[in-house]
C-alpha distance (Angstrom), angle and dihedral (degrees) to the residues before:
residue distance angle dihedral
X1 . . .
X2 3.70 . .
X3 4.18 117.8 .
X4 3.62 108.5 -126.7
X5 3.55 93.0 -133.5
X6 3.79 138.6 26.7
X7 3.73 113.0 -158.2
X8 4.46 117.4 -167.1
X9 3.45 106.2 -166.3
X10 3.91 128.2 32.2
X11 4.14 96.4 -157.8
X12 3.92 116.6 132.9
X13 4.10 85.4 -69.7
X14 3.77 96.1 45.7
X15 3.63 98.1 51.9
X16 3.72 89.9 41.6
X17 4.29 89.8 60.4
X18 3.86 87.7 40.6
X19 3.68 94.9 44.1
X20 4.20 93.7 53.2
X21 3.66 93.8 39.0
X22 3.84 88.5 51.6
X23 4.07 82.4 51.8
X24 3.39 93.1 49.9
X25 3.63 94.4 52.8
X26 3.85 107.0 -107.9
X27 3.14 124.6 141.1
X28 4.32 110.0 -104.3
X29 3.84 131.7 -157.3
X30 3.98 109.4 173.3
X31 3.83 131.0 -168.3
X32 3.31 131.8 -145.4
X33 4.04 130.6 138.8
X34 3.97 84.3 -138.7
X35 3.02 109.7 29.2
X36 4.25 107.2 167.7
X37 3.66 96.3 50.9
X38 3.52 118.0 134.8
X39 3.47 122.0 -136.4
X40 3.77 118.2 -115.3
X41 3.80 91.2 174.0
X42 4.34 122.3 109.1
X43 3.50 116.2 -117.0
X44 3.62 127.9 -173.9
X45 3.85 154.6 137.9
X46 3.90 140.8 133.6
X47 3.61 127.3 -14.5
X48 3.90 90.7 -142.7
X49 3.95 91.1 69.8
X50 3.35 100.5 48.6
X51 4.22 105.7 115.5
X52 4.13 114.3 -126.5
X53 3.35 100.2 -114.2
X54 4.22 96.2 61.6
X55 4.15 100.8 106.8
X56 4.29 99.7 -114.6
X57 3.83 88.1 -132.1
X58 3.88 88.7 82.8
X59 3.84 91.6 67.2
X60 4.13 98.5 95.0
X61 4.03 88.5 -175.7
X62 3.69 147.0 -6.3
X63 4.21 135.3 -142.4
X64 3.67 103.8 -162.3
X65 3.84 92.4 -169.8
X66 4.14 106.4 17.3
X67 3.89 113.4 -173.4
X68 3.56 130.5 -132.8
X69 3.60 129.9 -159.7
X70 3.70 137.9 -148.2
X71 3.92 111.6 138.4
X72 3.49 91.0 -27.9
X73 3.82 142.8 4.2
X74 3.71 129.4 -67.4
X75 3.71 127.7 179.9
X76 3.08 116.4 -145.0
X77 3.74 128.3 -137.2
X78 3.74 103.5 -136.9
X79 3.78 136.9 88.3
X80 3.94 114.3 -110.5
X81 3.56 125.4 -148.1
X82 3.58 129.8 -173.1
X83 4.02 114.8 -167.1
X84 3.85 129.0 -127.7
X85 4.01 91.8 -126.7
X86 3.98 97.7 -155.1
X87 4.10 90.8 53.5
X88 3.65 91.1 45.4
X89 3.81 89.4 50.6
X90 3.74 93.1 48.4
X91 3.76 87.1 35.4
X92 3.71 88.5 67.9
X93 3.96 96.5 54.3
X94 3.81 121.9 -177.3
X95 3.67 99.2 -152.1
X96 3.85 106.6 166.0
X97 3.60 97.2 14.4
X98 3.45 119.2 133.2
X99 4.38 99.7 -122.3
X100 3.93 115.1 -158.9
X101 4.07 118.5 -168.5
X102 3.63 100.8 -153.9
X103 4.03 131.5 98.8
X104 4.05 121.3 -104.8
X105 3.82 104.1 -120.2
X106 3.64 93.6 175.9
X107 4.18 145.1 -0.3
X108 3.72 116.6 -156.3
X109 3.81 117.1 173.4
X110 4.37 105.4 -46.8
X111 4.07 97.8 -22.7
X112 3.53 130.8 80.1
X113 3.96 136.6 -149.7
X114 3.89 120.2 -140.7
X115 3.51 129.6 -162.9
X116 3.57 88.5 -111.4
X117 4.01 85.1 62.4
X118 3.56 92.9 -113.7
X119 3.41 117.8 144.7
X120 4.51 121.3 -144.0
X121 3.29 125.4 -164.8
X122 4.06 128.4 -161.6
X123 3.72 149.4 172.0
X124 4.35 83.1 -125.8
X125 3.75 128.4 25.3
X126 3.67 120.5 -175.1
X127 3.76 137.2 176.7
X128 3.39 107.0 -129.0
X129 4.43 95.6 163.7
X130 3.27 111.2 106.4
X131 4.48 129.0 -128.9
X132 3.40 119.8 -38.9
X133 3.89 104.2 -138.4
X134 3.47 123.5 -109.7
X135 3.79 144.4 162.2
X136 3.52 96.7 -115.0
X137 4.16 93.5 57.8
X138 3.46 119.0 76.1
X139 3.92 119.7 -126.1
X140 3.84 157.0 -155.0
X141 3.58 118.5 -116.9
X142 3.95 132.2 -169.9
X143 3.89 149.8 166.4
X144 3.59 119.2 -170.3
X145 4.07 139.6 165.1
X146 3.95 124.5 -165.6
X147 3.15 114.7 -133.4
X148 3.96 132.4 172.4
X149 3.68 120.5 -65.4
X150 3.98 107.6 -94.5
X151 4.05 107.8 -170.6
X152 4.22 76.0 -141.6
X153 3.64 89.3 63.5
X154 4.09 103.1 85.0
X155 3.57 124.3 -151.6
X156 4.14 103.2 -94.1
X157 4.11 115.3 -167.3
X158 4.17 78.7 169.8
X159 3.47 137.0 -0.6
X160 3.81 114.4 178.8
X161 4.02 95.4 165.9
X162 3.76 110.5 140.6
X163 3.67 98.3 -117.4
X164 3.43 108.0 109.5
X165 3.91 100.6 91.5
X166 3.99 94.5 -104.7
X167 3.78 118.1 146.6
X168 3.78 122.5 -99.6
X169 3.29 104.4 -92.8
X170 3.66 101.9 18.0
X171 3.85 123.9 130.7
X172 3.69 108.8 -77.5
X173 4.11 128.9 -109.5
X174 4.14 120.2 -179.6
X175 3.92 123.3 -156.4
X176 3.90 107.8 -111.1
X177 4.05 109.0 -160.4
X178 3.66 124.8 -179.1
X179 3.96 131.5 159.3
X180 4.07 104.9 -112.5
X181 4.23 91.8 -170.0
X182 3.73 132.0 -12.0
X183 3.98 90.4 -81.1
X184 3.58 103.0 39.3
X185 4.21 144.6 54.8
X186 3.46 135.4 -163.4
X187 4.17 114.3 -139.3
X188 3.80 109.2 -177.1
X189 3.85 132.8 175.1
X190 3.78 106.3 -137.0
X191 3.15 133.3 -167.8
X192 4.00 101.0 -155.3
X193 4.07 95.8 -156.4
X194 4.10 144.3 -10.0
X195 3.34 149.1 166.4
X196 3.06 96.3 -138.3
X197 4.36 96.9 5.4
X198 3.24 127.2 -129.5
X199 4.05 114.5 -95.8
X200 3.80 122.1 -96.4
X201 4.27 78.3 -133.6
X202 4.00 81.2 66.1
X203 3.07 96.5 42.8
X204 3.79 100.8 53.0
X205 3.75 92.9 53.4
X206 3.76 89.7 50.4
X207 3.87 88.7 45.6
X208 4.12 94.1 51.7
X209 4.60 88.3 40.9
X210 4.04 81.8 50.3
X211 3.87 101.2 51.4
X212 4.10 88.0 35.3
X213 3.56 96.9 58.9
X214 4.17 86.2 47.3
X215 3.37 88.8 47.8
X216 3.70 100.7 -113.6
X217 3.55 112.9 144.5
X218 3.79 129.2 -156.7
X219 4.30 128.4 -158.5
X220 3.97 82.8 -146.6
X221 3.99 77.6 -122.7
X222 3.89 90.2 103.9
X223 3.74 118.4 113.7
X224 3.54 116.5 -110.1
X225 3.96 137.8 -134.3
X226 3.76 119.4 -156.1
X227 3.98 112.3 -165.7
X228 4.17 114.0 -172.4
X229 4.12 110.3 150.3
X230 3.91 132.6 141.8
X231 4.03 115.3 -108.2
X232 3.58 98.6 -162.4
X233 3.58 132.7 32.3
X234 3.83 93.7 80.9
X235 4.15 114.8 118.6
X236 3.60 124.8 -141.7
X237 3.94 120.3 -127.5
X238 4.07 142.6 99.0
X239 3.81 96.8 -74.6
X240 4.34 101.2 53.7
X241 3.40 123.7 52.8
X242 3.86 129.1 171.1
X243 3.30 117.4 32.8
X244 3.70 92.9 -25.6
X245 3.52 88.7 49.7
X246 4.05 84.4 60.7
X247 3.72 93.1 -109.5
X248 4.01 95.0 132.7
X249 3.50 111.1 110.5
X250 4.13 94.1 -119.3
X251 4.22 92.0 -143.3
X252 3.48 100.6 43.7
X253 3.99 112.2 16.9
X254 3.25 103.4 -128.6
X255 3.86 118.1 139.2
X256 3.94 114.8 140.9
X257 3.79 104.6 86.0
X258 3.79 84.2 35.8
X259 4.05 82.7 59.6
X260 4.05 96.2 43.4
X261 3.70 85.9 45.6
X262 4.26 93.5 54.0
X263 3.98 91.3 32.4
X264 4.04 86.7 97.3
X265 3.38 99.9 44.5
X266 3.70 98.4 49.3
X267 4.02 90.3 42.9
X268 3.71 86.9 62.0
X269 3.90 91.4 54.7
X270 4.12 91.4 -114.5
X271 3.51 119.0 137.1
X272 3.82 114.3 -95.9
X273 4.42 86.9 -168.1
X274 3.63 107.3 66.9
X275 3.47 110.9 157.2
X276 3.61 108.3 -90.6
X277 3.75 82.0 56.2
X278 3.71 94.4 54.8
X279 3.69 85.7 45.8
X280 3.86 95.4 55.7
X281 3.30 98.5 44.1
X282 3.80 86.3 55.9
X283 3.92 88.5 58.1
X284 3.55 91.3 44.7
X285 4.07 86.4 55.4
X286 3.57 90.5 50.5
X287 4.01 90.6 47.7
X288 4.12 85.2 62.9
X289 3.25 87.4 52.6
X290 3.76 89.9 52.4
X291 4.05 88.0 52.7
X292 3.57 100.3 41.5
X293 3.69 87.5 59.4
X294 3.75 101.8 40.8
X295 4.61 113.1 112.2
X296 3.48 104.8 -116.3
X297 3.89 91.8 -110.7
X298 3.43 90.6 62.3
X299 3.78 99.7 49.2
X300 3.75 89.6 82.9
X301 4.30 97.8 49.1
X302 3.93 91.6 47.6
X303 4.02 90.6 55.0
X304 3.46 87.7 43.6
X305 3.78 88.4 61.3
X306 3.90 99.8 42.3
X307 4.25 87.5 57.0
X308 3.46 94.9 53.5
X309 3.65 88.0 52.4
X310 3.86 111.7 104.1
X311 3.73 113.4 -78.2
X312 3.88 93.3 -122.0
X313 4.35 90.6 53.7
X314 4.48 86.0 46.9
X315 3.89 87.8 44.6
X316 4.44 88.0 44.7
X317 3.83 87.4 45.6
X318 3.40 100.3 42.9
X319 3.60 107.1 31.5
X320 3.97 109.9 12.8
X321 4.29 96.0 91.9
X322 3.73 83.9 176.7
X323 3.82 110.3 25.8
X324 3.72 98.5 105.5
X325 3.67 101.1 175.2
X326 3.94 93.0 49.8
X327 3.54 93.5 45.1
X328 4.00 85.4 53.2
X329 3.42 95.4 47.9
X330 3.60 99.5 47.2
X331 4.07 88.8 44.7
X332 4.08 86.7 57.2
X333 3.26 100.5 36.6
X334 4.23 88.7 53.2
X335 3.99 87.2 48.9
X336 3.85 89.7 60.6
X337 3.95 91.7 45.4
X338 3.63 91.5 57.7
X339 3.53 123.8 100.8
X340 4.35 112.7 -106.4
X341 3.27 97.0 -107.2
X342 3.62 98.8 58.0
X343 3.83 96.8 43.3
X344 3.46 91.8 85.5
X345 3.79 103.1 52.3
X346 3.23 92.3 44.5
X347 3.59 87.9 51.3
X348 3.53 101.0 54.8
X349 3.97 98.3 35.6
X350 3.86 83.9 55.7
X351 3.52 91.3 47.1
X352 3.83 94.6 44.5
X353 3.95 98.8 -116.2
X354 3.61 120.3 141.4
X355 3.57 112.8 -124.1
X356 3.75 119.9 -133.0
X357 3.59 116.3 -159.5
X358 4.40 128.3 146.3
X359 3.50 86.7 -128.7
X360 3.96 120.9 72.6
X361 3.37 116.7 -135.5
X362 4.00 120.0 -162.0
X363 3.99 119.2 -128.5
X364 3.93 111.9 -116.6
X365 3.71 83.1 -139.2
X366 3.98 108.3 31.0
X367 3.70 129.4 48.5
C-alpha cells in the first residue's frame, strides 16, 4: 500500500507534520539518518501562537512582560515562553509511524532516494530538513552559557547596550537572557543576522566583557550553547515546511511555533501559502535587507522605534506570517518612527537599491 505521507527530516517541524498527520489518521513513514536524537537546542517564542492542540506541559517557563533593549528599556506586552525541549520531543510522539534511518539524497515528484539506494514512494512527500548552509545565505549566530537563576538577572528578549567590549563601529551583537527552569538561565551573545555572521569566537568574548562589566561572574564550568543556522534560503510551497518550507521569520529567526502553528493545516493537505502569506514573507525579506544594511550606531535607534510601536503592529510583524495588512501597517508606521536620517537607508535596502555615497558606511550586521 502507499503511505499517505512521506516526511524527510524529523527536527521540531518534521515531527510536528508527522505527529498531526498520525492524529489525523494517515498513514506516516518519516526519514531521518538519526532519528532518536534528542534535542539539546532552545526553542522559544510567544505564547499567543502556540496552536491548541500542543500539550501545556512542554512550556518549561514563562516571561509575562520580557524586556527589550535598544537605548533604553521597553517592556514588552506579550507572554514569553521558553520550551522544555525533551517533553516537546516526546510530546510529539510517532507511535505507528513507519521510522526509516537512512539520509534523503534526492526528492523527485512523490518518491524518494536514500543513501542506501532505496527508493519510497507516497501519496505526500514533504521536506521537512531544514537549510543547508551556504555563503551566499545570511545567518543567525550565538554563544551562550547557563548559569543559575540570579533574581538580579532580568528577563532580556533584546539587549543591544554597548557593553560588551566590541569596537565602535563593529557589527552589532545583543545579550538575549531567558530563565530555561526555575534554577537555571540561559545568557547568550547573538548575533541577530550576517552575511557572512559574526563568529561564536566573537561572540564569547563579547558575552564574558558583557556579564563582567554587570558583574556577573562565571566558573567557566557552565555548559555552553552554540547557535549558527541560515534565516533565509527556505521556499514557500505544499512540499517544504519548516524552515525549508520558508517558515523562518527572515529578521529574527524564529520558526518553531510558526511550524506547530502550520503543522494542521499542512497535515490536512491545505495550502499553508496563500497569497497574503507569500506577500508577507516578501516584506519580511525586504526587512533583512533593511537590517543587514543598517551602521552599527543605528542598530540600537531603529529597535527603539519598532518597540514603541503598538503591541498589535510588533505582534502582526513579528508573528502574523499571513496578516498582510498588519504586517503593512506596522512596516509604515515603523518608517515614520524612525529618525530622518535613517529613512532613507532603510528605504532603499528594503527596496533593493544600492546606495552610493563617498563615504563608506559599515553594516551593523556584515563586515
Amino acid at each position: 500500500m502507499t503511505v499517505d505521507l512521506i516526511v524527510c527530516g524529523l527536527g521540531p517541524a518534521g515531527r510536528a507534520l508527522a505527529h498531526r498527520c498520525l492524529t489525523h489518521g494517515m498513514s506516516v513513514t518519516a526519514i531521518d539518518p538519526v532519528p532518536d536524537r534528542r534535542w539539546s537546542a532552545t526553542y522559544a517564542g510567544w505564547h499567543d501562537e502556540l496552536p491548541g492542540w500542543l500539550d501545556p506541559s512542554v512550556i518549561a517557563t514563562t516571561v509575562a512582560h520580557p524586556t527589550a533593549w535598544g537605548t533604553r528599556p521597553h517592556r514588552l506586552d506579550r507572554t514569553y515562553i521558553v520550551f522544555d525541549s525533551a517533553r516537546l520531543r516526546d510530546a510529539l510522539n510517532l507511535d505507528g509511524a513507519q521510522i526509516v534511518t537512512d539520509r534523503v539524497v534526492e526528492i523527485r515528484h512523490n518518491t524518494v532516494t536514500l543513501a542506501s539506494e532505496t527508493k519510497i514512494s507516497g501519496k505526500r512527500v514533504i521536506d521537512a530538513r531544514g537549510i543547508h548552509r551556504s555563503t551566499a545565505l545570511a545567518e543567525q549566530t550565538a554563544y551562550g552559557v547557563i548559569v543559575r537563576r540570579d533574581a538580579d538577572i532580568t528577563p532580556l528578549f533584546m539587549d543591544w547596550r554597548a557593553d560588551n567590549g566590541a569596537e565602535p563601529g563593529a557589527p552589532r551583537s545583543f545579550l538575549y537572557a531567558v530563565p530555561l527552569s526555575a534554577e537555571t538561565m540561559l545568557l547568550e551573545e547573538t548575533c541577530l543576522a550576517g552575511r557572512p555572521a559574526l563568529d561564536t569566537a566573537v561572540l564569547c568574548d563579547r558575552l564574558h566583557h558583557r556579564l563582567r562589566s554587570r558583574g556577573i561572574e562565571l566558573t567557566g564550568t557552565e555548559p555552553v550553547e552554540r547557535v549558527r543556522f541560515p534565516v533565509q534560503g527556505g521556499r514557500p510551497g505544499r512540499r517544504r515546511f519548516g524552515a525549508a518550507g520558508a517558515f523562518t521569520h527572515p529578521a529574527t529567526g524564529y520558526s518553531v511555533i510558526a511550524s506547530l502553528a502550520a503543522a494542521d493545516t499542512v497535515a490536512l493537505d491545505s495550502s499553508a501559502w496563500p497569497a497574503q502569506g507569500r506577500a508577507v514573507y516578501a516584506l519580511r525579506s525586504a526587512g533583512l535587507r533593511a537590517l543587514l544594511a543598517l551602521p552599527p550606531d543605528d542598530l540600537p535607534v531603529f529597535f527603539d522605534a519598532f518597540f514603541t510601536l503598538p503591541p498589535r503592529m510588533q505582534r502582526a510583524y513579528l508573528s502574523g506570517r499571513t496578516d498582510l495588512g498588519g504586517t503593512v501597517a506596522a512596516m509604515r508606521t515603523l518608517f515614520v518612527a524612525l529618525p530622518a536620517p535613517l529613512r532613507r537607508r532603510v528605504a532603499t535596502a528594503t527596496l533593493g537599491i544600492p546606495i552610493r555615497s563617498p563615504i563608506r558606511i559599515g553594516s551593523s550586521m556584515m563586515e
